[in-house]
C-alpha positions as CSV (number, residue, x, y, z in Angstrom):
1,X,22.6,-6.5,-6.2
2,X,24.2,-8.8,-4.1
3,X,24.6,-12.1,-6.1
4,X,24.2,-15.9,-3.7
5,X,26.8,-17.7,-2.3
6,X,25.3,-20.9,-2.8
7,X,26.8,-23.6,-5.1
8,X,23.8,-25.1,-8.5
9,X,22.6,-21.4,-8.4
10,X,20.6,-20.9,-12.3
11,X,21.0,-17.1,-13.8
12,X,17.9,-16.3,-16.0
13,X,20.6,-14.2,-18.4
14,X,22.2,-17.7,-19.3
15,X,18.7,-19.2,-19.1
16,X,17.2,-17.4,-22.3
17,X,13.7,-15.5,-22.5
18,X,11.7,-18.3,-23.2
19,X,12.8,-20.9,-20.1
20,X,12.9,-17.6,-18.1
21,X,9.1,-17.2,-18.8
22,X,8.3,-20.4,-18.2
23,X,10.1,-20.6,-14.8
24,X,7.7,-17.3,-14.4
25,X,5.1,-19.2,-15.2
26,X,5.3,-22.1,-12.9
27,X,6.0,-19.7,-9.8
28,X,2.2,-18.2,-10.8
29,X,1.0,-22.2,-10.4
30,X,2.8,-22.6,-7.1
31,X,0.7,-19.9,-5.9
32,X,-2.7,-21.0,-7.8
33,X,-3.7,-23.4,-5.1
34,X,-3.6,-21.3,-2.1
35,X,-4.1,-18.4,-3.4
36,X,-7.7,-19.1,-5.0
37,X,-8.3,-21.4,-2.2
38,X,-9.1,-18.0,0.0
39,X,-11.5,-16.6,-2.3
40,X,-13.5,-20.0,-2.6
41,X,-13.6,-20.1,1.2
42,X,-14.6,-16.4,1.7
43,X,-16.2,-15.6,-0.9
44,X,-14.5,-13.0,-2.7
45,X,-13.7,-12.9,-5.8
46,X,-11.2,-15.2,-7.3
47,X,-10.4,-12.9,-10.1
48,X,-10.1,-9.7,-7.9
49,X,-7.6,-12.0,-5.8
50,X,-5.6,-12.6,-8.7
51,X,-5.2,-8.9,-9.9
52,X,-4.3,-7.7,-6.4
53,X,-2.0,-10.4,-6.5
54,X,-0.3,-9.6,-9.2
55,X,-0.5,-5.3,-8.2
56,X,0.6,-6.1,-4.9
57,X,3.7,-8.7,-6.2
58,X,4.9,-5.6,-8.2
59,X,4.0,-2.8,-5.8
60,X,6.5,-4.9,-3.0
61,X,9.1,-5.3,-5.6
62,X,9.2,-1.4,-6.0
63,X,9.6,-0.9,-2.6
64,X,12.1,-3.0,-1.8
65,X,14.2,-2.0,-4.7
66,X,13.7,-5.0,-6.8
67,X,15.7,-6.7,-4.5
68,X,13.9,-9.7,-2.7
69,X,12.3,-12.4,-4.8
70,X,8.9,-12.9,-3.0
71,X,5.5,-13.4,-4.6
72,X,2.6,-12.4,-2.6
73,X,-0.6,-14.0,-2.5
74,X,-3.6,-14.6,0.0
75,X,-3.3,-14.9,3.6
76,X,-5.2,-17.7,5.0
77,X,-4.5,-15.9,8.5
78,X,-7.4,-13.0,7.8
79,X,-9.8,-16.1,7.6
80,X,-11.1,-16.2,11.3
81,X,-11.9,-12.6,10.8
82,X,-13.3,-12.7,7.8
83,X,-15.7,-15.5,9.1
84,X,-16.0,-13.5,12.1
85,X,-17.3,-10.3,10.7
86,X,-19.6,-12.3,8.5
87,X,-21.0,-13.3,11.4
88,X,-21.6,-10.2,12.9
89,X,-22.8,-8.7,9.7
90,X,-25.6,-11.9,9.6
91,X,-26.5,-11.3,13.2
92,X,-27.5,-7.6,12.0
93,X,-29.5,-9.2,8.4
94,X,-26.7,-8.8,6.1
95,X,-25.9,-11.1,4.1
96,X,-22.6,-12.8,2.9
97,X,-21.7,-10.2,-0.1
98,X,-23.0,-7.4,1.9
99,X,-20.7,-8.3,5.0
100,X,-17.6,-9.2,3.3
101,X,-17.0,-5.1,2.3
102,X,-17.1,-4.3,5.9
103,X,-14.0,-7.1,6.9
104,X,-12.2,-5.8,4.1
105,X,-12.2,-2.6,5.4
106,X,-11.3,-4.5,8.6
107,X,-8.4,-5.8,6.7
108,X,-7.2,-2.5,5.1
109,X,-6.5,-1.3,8.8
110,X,-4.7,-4.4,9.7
111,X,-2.5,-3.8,6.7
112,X,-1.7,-0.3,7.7
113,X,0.0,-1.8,11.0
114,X,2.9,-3.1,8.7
115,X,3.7,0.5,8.5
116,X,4.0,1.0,12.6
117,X,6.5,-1.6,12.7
118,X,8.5,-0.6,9.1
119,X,8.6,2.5,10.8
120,X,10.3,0.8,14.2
121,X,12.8,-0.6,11.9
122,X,13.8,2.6,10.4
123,X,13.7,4.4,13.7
124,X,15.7,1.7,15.9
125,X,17.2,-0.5,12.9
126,X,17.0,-3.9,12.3
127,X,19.2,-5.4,15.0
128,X,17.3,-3.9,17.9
129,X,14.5,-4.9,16.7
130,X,15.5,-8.4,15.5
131,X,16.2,-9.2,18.8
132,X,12.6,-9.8,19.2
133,X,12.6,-12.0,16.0
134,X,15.6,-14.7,16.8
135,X,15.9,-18.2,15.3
136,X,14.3,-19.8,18.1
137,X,11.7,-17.6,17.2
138,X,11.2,-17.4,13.5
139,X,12.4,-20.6,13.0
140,X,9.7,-23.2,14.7
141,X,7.1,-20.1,13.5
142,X,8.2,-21.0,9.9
143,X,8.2,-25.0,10.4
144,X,4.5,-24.5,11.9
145,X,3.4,-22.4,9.0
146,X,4.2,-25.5,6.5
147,X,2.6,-28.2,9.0
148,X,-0.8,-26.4,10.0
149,X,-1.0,-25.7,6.0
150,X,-0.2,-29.6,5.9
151,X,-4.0,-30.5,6.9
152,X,-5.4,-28.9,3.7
153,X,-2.5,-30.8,1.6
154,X,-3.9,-34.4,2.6
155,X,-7.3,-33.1,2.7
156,X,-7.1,-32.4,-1.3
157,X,-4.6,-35.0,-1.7
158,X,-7.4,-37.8,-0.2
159,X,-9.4,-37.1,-3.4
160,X,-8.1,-39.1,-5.7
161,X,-4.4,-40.2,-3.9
162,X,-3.4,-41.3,-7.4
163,X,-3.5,-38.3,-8.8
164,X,-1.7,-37.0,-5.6
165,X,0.9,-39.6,-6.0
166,X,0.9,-39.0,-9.4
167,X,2.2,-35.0,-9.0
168,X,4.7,-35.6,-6.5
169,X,6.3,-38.2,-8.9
170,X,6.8,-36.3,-11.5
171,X,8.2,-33.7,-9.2
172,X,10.3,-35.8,-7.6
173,X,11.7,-37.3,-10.5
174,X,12.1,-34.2,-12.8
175,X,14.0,-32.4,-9.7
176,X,16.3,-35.3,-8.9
177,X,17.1,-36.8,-12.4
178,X,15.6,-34.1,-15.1
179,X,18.3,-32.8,-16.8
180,X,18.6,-28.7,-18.0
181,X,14.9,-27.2,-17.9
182,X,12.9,-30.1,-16.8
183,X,15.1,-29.9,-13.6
184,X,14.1,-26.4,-12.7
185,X,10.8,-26.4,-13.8
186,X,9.4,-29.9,-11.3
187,X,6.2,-27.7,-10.0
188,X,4.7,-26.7,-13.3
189,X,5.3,-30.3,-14.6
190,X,3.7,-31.9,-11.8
191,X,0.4,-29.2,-12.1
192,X,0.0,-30.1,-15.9
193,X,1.0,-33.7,-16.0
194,X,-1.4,-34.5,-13.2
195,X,-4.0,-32.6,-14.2
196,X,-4.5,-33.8,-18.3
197,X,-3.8,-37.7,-16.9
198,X,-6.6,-36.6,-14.3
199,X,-8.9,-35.4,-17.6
200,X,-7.6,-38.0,-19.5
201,X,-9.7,-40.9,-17.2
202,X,-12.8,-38.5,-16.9
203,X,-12.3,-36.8,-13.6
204,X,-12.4,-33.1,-14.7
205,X,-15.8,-31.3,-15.4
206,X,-15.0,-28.8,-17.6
207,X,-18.3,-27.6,-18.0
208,X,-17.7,-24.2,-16.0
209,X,-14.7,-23.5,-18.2
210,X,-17.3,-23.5,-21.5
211,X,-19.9,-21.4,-19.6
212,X,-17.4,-18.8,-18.9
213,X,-16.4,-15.2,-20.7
214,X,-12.7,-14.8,-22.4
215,X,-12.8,-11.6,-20.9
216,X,-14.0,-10.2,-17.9
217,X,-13.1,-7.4,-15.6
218,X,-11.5,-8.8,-12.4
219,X,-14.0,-6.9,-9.9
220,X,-17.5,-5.1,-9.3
221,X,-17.4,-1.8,-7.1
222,X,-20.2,-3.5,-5.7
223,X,-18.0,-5.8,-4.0
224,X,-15.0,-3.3,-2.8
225,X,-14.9,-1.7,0.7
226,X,-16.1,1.9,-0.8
227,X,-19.3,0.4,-1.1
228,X,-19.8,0.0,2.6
229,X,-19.9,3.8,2.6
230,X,-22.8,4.1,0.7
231,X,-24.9,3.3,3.7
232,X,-22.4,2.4,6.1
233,X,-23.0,0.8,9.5
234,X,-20.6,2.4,11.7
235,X,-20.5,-0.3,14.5
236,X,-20.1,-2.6,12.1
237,X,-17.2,-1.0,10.9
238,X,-15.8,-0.7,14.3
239,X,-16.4,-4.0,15.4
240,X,-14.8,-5.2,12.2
241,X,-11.2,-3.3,12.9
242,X,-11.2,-4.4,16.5
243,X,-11.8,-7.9,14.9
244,X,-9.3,-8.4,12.6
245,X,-6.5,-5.4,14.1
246,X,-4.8,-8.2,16.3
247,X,-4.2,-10.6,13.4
248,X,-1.8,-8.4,11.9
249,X,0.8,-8.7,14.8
250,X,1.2,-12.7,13.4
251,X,0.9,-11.6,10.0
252,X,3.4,-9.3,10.5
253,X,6.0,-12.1,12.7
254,X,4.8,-14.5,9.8
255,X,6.7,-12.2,7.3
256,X,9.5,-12.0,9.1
257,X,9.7,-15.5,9.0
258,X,9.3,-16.0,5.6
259,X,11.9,-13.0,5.0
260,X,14.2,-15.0,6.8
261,X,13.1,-18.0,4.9
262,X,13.8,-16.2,1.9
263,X,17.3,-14.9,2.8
264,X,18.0,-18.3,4.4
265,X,17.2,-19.9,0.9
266,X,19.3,-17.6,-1.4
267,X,21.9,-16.9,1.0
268,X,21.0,-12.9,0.7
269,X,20.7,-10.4,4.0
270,X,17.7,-8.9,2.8
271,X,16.7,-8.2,6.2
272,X,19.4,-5.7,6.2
273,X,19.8,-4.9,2.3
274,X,16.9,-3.5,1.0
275,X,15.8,-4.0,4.6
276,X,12.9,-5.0,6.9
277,X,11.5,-2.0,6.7
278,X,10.6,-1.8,3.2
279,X,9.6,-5.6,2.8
280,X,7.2,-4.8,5.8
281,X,5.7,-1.8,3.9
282,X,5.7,-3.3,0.4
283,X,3.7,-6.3,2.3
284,X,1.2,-3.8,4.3
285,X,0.3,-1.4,1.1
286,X,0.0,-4.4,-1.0
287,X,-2.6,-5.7,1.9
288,X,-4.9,-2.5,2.1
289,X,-4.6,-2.2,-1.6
290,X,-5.9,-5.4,-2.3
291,X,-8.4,-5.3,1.1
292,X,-10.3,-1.7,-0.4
293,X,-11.0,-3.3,-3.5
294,X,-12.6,-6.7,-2.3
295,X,-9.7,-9.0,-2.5
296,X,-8.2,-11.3,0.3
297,X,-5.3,-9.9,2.5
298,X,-1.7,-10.3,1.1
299,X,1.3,-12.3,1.8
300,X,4.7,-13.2,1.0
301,X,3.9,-16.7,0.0
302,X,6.3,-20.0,1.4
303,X,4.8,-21.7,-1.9
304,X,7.0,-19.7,-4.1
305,X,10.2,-20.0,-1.6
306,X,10.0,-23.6,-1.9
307,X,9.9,-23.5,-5.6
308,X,13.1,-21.0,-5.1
309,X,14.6,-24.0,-3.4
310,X,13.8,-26.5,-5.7
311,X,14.4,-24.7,-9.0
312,X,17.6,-22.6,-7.5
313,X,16.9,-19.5,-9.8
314,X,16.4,-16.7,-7.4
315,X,16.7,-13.8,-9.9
316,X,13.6,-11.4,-8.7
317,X,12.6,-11.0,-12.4
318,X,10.9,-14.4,-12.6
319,X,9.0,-13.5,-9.5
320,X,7.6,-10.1,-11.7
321,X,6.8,-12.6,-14.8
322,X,4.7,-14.2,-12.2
323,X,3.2,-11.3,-11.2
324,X,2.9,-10.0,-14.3
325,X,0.9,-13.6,-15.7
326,X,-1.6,-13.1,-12.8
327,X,-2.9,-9.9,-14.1
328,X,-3.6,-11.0,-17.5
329,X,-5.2,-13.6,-16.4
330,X,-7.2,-11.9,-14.0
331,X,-8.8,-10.7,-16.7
332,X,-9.8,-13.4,-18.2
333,X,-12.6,-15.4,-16.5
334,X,-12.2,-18.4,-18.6
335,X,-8.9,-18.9,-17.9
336,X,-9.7,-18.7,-13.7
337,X,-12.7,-21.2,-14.3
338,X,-10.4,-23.2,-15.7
339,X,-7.9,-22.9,-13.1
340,X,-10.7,-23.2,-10.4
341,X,-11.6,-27.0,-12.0
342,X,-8.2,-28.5,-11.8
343,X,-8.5,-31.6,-9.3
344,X,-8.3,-31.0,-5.6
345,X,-5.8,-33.9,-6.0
346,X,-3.0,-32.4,-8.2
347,X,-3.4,-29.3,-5.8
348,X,-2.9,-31.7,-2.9
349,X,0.0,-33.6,-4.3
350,X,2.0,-30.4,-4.9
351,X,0.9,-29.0,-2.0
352,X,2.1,-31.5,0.4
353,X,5.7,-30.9,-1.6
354,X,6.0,-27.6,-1.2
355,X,4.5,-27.2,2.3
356,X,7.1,-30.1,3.4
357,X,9.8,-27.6,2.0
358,X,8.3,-24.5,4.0
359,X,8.9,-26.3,7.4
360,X,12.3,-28.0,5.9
361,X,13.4,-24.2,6.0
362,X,12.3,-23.2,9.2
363,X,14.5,-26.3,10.8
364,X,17.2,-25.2,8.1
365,X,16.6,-21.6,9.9
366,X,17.7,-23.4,13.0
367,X,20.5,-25.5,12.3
368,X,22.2,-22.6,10.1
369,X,22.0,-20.2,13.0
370,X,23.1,-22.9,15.4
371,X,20.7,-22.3,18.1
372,X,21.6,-24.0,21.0
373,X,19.0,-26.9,22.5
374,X,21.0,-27.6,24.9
375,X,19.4,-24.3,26.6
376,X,16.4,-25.5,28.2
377,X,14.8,-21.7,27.1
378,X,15.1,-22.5,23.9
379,X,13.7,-26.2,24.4
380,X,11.0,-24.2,25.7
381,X,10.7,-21.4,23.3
382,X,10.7,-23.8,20.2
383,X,8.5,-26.5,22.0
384,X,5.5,-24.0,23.1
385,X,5.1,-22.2,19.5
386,X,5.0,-25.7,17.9
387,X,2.1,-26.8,20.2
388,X,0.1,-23.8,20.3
389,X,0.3,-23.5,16.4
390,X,-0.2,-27.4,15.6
391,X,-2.5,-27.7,18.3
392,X,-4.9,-24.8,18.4
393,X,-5.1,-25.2,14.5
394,X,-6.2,-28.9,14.5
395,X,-7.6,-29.0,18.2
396,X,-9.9,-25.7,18.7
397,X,-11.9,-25.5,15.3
398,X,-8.7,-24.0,13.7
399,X,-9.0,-20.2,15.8
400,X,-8.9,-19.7,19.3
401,X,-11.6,-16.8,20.7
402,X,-9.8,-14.0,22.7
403,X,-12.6,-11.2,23.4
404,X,-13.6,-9.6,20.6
405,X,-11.9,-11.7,17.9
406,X,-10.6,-15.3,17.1
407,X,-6.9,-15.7,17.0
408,X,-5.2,-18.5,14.9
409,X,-2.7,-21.0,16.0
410,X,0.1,-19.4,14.4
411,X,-0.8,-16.2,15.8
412,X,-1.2,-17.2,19.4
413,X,1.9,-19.0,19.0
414,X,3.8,-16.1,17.3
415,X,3.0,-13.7,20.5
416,X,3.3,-16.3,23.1
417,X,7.2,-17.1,21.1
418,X,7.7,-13.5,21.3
419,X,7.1,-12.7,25.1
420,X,8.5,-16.0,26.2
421,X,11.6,-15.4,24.0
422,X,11.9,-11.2,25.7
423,X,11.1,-12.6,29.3
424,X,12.9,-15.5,30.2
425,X,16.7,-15.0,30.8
426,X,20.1,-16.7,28.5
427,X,19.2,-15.0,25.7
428,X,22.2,-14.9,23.6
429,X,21.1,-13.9,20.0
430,X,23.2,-11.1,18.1
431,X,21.5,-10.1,14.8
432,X,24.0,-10.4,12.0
433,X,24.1,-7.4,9.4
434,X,26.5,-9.0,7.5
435,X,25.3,-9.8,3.8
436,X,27.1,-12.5,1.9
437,X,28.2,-11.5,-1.6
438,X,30.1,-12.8,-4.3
């Protein structure tokens, strides 16, 4: 495998086992907030969510030959549809559990559109097709995706800001003057000192954690898209596809961001080596697996690149550990009550780090490719996705209503990015296939 470039770059074979697991485990907190924020806003299950995410993690890591150090978790981008088939299913007298099946099944379809446009890849290769996906493209798509996730930061953060404040310190300091393992390790420091100073003073109600079961399993058929098919209501299920097919042409431009955030972070072509093609079907079977058995829609998650930045250790094999931590606990509801108690705040305060280091590598994206903004189309380019996402997510009741469905900001902004980008002349982009290695 082709090793990084980049100078301060941590090998988990000179690591040891234990700090190895440990840098596993805090990549499975980087994902905790997000990720179980999905369920709790659907309604789905939070433990079905972490199994799926955890299946999915290692089903992508197969497919792209163990290669590309990405953890996937829930997509907040399914959430207008989800809302939006619920809504249909509520105008027909079904209620929230019933109606959630049917999106799901919405979602499994969406998922299988990853494989349309891994199968482009392989057909045409990557740098025909790239030239869709420039800088100017991914780039600004990738700095939007940290600052419309920036909203939910504060909004968590603004529960106790001293608890907030009290998380990014710790990750602040432990990053910039922690020495050895404290240094790599600032995100699981900041979850766990922030949250027992946070229990410490009485702001914790653990009383869910007592209630629940050490062991549970992660999901009822009950809830799973097969049990639309019982009685199924075929114009529900049709309605639901047309609903939620569109989403998956952002989700699938978001990945390709985050690929390239990914790459850009560990100075790896993995665009080229294992190839688009397989990180786009690792992420769409990981998405209709999860989607068919009541869990949220997956996707490679910009929580986890940041902590790749932070921690510099971008061995694969800690993402797996991750992976592996999230199925165990899956099945385990204590543990996910507990989890689902931690303060808003401490899930604020690391948020607002880690979303801050999504966008700082989409304008890393930029400046690395040196896109020219002295190009008024790429002024123009950059300028329009960065409005439509920011704007349509915090100025139009976060969706936008196109026909049949509701499009997000970073959707709209990702096809409008994409057109603009094909359609107006002085494009000058050359994909590189060139992977760096040592």
């Amino acid at each position: 495998m082709a090793q990084s470039v980049l100078q301060d770059v941590y090998d988990v074979r000179t690591l040891g086992r234990s700090k190895t697991l440990i840098l596993g485990l805090q990549h499975m907190f980087a994902m905790f907030g997000s990720t179980i924020l999905v369920p709790a806003i659907t309604g789905l299950s939070v433990s079905a969510t972490l199994l799926f995410a955890g299946l999915g993690t290692l089903l992508f890591h197969v497919l792209t030959k163990m290669k590309v150090p990405a953890f996937l978790g829930s997509s907040f981008a399914f959430l207008g549809g989800y809302a939006a088939v619920c809504q249909m299913g509520a105008e027909k007298g079904l209620d929230l559990a019933t109606s959630l099946p049917y999106a799901c099944i919405g979602v499994f379809c969406a998922g299988l559109m990853y494989f349309v446009l891994a199968g482009l890849f392989a057909a045409f290769g990557v740098k025909k097709v790239m030239r869709f996906f420039p800088p100017i493209v991914t780039g600004p798509i990738i700095i939007a995706i940290g600052l419309t996730l920036s909203g939910s930061a504060i909004q968590s953060a603004s529960s106790n800001w001293w608890v907030a404040i009290l998380a990014i310190a710790i990750i602040i300091v432990s990053n910039i003057w922690g020495k050895g393992m404290i240094k790599i390790i600032p995100i699981l420091l900041g979850v766990v000192g922030s949250y027992i100073v946070a229990a410490c003073f009485g702001l914790v109600d653990f009383s869910p954690v007592k209630d629940a079961a050490w062991v549970g399993f992660p999901f009822k058929m009950k809830d799973t898209a097969f049990a639309v098919f019982a009685n199924p209501d075929w114009s529900l299920i049709v309605a639901a596809i047309i609903a939620i097919l569109p989403i998956s042409l952002a989700t699938m431009v978001e990945h390709i961001g985050d690929i390239c955030a990914i790459s850009s972070t560990t100075g790896i072509n993995y665009l080229e080596d294992p190839g688009l093609h397989r990180t786009l079907m690792g992420d769409g079977f990981a998405t209709a697996l999860a989607s068919m058995f009541g869990a949220p829609a997956n996707t490679s998650y910009g929580e986890n690149t940041g902590v790749l930045n932070l921690t510099r250790v971008f061995d694969p094999r800690v993402i797996r550990i991750a992976a592996v931590f999230a199925i165990i606990l899956s099945f385990c509801p204590k543990f996910a009550a507990l989890i689902s108690v931690m303060p808003s705040a401490t899930i604020g305060g690391v948020s607002l780090v880690l979303y801050g280091m999504i966008s700082a590598v989409g304008v890393r994206n930029v400046v690395e490719n040196q896109v020219d903004f002295t190009a008024s189309r790429n002024v123009l380019v950059a300028a329009i996705i960065l409005v439509l996402a920011i704007g349509i997510k915090y100025g139009a009741n976060d969706a936008l209503s196109i026909g049949f469905t509701s499009l997000s900001g970073l959707a709209v902004a990702a096809i409008v990015g994409i057109v603009l980008n094909a359609v107006l002349p002085g494009k000058d982009y050359e994909f590189d296939t060139k992977v760096d290695k040592k």
